[in-house]
N, C-alpha and C positions, 0 to 999 in steps of 0.2 A: 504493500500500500504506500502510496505516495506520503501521508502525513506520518509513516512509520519511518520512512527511507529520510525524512526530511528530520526527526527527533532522535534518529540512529546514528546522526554527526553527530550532535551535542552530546554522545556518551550515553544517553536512554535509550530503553526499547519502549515499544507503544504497542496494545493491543485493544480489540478493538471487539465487544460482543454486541447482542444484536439491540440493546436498551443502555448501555453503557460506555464508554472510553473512560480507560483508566490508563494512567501513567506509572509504568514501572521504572524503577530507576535501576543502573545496579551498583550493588552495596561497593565502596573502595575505599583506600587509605585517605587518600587526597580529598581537600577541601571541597573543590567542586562537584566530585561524586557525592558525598555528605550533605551539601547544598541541594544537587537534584534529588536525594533522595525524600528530602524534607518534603520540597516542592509536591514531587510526587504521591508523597503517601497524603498530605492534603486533596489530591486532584484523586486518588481513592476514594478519601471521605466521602463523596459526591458534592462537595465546595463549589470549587472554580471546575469552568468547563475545561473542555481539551484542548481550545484558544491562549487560555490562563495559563495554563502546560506547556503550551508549546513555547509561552513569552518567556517562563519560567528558566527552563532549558536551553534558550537560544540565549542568556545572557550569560557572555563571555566571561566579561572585563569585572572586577570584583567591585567597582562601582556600582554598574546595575544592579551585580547581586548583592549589593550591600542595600540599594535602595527598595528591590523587589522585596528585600527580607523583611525592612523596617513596615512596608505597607501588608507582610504578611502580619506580623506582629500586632499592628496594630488592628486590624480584621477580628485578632485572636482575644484582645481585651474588649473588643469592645463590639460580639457578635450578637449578643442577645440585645443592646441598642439598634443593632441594623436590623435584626430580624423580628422585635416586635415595635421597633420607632414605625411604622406606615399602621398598625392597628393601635398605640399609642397615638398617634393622631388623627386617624378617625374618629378614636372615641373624646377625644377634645373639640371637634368640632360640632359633636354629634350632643356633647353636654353644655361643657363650657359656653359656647357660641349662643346656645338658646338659652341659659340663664340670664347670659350679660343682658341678651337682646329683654329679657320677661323684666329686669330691676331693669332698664331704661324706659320701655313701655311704662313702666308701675308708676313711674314720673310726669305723663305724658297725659295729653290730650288725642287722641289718632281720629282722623276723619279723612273721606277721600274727596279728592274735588277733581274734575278733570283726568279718573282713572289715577292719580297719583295720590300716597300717601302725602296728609298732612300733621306734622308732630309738633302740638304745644306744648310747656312745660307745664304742666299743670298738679303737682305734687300734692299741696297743700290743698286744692280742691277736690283731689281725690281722697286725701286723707279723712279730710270732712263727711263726705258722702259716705264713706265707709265707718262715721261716726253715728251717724243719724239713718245707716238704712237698717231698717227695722227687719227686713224679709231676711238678711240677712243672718239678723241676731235670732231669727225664729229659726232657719234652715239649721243655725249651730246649736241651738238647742233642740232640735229632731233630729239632727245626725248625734247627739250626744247621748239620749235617749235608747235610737235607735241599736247605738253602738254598746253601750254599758247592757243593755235589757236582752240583746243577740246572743252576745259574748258568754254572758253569767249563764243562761238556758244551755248553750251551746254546750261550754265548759262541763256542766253539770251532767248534761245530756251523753254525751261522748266519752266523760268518766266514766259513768255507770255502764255503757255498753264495751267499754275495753276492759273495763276488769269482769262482766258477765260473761262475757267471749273467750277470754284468755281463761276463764275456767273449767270451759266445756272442755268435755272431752271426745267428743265426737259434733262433727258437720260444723268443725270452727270454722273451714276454709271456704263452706257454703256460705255460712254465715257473714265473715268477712267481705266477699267477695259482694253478696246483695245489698249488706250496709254501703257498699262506696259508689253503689249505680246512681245518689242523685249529683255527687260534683264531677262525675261524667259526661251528665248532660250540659248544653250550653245556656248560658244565662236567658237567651234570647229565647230557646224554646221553654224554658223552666219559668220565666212570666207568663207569655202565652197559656200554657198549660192553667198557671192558678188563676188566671184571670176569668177562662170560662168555669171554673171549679166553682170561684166566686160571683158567679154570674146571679145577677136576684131572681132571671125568671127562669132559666134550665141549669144552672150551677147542682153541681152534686151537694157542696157544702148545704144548703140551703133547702136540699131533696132532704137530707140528714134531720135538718129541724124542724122540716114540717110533719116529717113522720113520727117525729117525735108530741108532735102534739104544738108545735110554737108557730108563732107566726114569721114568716123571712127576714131573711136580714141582710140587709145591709152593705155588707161587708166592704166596700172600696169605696160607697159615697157615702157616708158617714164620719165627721169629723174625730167625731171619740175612736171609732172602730179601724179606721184607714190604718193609720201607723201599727196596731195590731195587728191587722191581718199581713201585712208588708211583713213584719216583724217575724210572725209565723212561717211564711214562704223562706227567710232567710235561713231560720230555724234549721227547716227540713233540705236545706241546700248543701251549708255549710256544716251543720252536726258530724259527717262522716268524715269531713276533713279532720276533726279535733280529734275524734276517734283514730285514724290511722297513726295518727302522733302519739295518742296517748296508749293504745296496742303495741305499738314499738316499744314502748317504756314498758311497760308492763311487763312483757316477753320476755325482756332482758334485766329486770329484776333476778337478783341470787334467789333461788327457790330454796336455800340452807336456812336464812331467816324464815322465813314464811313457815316450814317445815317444824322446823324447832319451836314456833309461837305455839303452831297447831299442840304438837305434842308436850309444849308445858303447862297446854288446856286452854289456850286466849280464844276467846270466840271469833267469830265471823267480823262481827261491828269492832272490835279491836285490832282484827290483824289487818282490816280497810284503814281506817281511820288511824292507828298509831305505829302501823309500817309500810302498807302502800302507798301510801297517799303523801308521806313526808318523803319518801323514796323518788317518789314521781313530781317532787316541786320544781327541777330545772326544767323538764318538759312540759309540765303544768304552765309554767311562766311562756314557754319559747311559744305554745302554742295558744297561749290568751295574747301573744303579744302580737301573731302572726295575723290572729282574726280579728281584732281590732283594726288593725293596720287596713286591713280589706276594709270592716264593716264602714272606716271612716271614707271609703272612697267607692261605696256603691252606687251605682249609678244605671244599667241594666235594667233590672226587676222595679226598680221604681217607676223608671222611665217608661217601662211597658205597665205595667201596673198601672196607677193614678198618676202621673205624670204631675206630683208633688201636688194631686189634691187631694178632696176637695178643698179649695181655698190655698190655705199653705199648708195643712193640717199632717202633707207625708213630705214638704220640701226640705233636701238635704242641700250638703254646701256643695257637692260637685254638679247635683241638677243646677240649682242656681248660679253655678260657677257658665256652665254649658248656657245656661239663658240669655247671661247677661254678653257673654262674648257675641254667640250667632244667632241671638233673637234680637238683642238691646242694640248690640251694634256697638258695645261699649269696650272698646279695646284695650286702652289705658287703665279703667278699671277694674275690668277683668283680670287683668295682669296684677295688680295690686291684693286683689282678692284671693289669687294665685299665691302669692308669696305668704299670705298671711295664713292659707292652709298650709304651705310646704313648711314652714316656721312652726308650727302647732305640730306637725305629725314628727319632726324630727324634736322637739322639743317632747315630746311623749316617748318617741326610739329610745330616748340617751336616759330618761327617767327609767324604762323598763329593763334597761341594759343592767343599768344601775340595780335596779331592785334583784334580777337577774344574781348578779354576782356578787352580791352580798348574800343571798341564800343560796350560792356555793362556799361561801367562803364560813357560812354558819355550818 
């Protein structure tokens, strides 16, 4: 081969298979052998092409191969900057970029005129608005509601079925497997769904209490009942989430305590309550921390459900968030509005971390 016969002057041989070129160098006393050899076993690694080889090899004069080597060298310290600096910067323009851009907007007045953006500064008057709007201070108070009343059921919910589960001893994996079919489904079908459930004139719920003797109800236009039944949909969405978390923990509890409670005669409600249960607090935490984090950014099943009514009566901060942006047309303070959630959920993250790892460290 040509590019053989041309790397067979400089002292190497060169082979060549059908997905590969690799440079063999061969092993000698002399400096320049030693030199090719380096080169070479890099152009092995799968590195530099057979281009890089051949530059490699054809340099003579102990100049170029002093300066070839310095640029190998330095390939060498500093390869994991070349090879993750292009997804390091992706993911900076892909965050970075759209923060700056969301706390400049948050200052801003935005309007278009003429198909072109117009930016006022308008900070303080944003500030204000976001002092005196009330919808707002209602939506934080339903998403707060919504969030602590989800969570606590959830929590509770998901405990009792991972430690029910973890103590059968037969058709766990049936069992298992049919708790986790509702966060399989998609949010989009899982509204739809209770929406006709809740339906006042064909809804099943509603077949339920008239066969029971009551009169219908209500369930999604009803100010008292709205957040309720929203609250219940979430319920039965996200329960099996808490559960596969808190099955994991459970599973991998030492069955030596448990064992020994049994046999020094501790009942059932004491070996729950004063060794499962303080055993299972780092996963108890991680996963109240996890469905919080969700329940404050629902958006989905609301939105298909009552779409934050009747009135304000089911409005959360991310519906309201989505209103004011592409209904209100309010761009600057939407962005402000923005920040004042992202601010409150990491100022909750660093609280839970906290609580987290002080009951490790108890």
């Amino acid at each position: 081969m040509k590019a053989a016969a041309a790397l067979a002057t400089g002292g190497s041989d060169y082979c060549e298979t059908s997905s590969t070129r690799i440079c063999l160098a061969r092993e000698g006393a002399d400096e320049k052998n030693r030199q090719y050899s380096l080169w070479c076993r890099a152009c092995a690694a799968g590195a530099p092409s057979a281009i890089w080889c051949q530059l490699m090899t054809s340099a003579e004069s102990p100049a170029a191969r002093r300066a070839l080597g310095s640029i190998t060298d330095l390939l060498d310290r500093h390869i994991g900057w070349f090879t993750l600096g292009p997804a390091i910067l992706l993911l900076l323009l892909l965050t970075v970029y759209p923060i700056i851009n969301v706390v400049l907007m948050a200052g801003s007045s935005i309007h278009f005129e003429a198909g072109q953006e117009v930016w006022k500064f308008a900070l303080w008057s944003n500030l204000r608005e976001l002092e005196h709007d009330r919808i707002f201070r209602v939506a934080l108070r339903n998403t707060a509601i919504y969030a602590v009343a989800s969570v606590l059921i959830e929590m509770a919910l998901g405990l009792g079925l991972a430690i029910l589960v973890s103590s059968m001893r037969r058709m766990k994996g049936f069992m298992r497997t049919l708790l986790i079919v509702p966060i399989l489904l998609p949010p989009v079908a899982i509204g739809s769904m209770w929406k006709l459930m809740y339906s006042f004139d064909f809804g099943v719920m509603n077949q339920v209490v008239t066969g029971l003797g009551f009169q219908p109800v209500n369930w999604l236009g009803s100010t008292s009942l709205a957040l309720i039944s929203v609250i219940i949909v979430d319920v039965w969405h996200w329960t099996p989430f808490v559960f596969l978390i808190l099955f994991a923990a459970v599973e991998g509890l030492p069955t030596e305590v448990i064992e020994a409670a049994r046999i020094d005669g501790a009942r059932t409600y004491d070996i729950v309550f004063k060794i499962i249960i303080p055993l299972l607090k780092p996963a108890i935490i991680v996963a109240a921390l996890f469905r919080t984090i969700l329940a404050f950014k629902v958006f989905d099943e609301i939105f298909l459900l009552t779409s934050g009514g009747p009135g304000n009566s089911t409005e959360v901060v991310s519906l309201y968030l989505y209103q004011v942006f592409f209904e209100q047309n309010q761009l600057g303070y939407g962005a402000l509005l923005s920040l004042a959630i992202i601010t409150a959920t990491i100022v909750f993250i660093l609280i839970g971390y906290r609580v987290k790892s002080a009951t490790e460290a108890s």
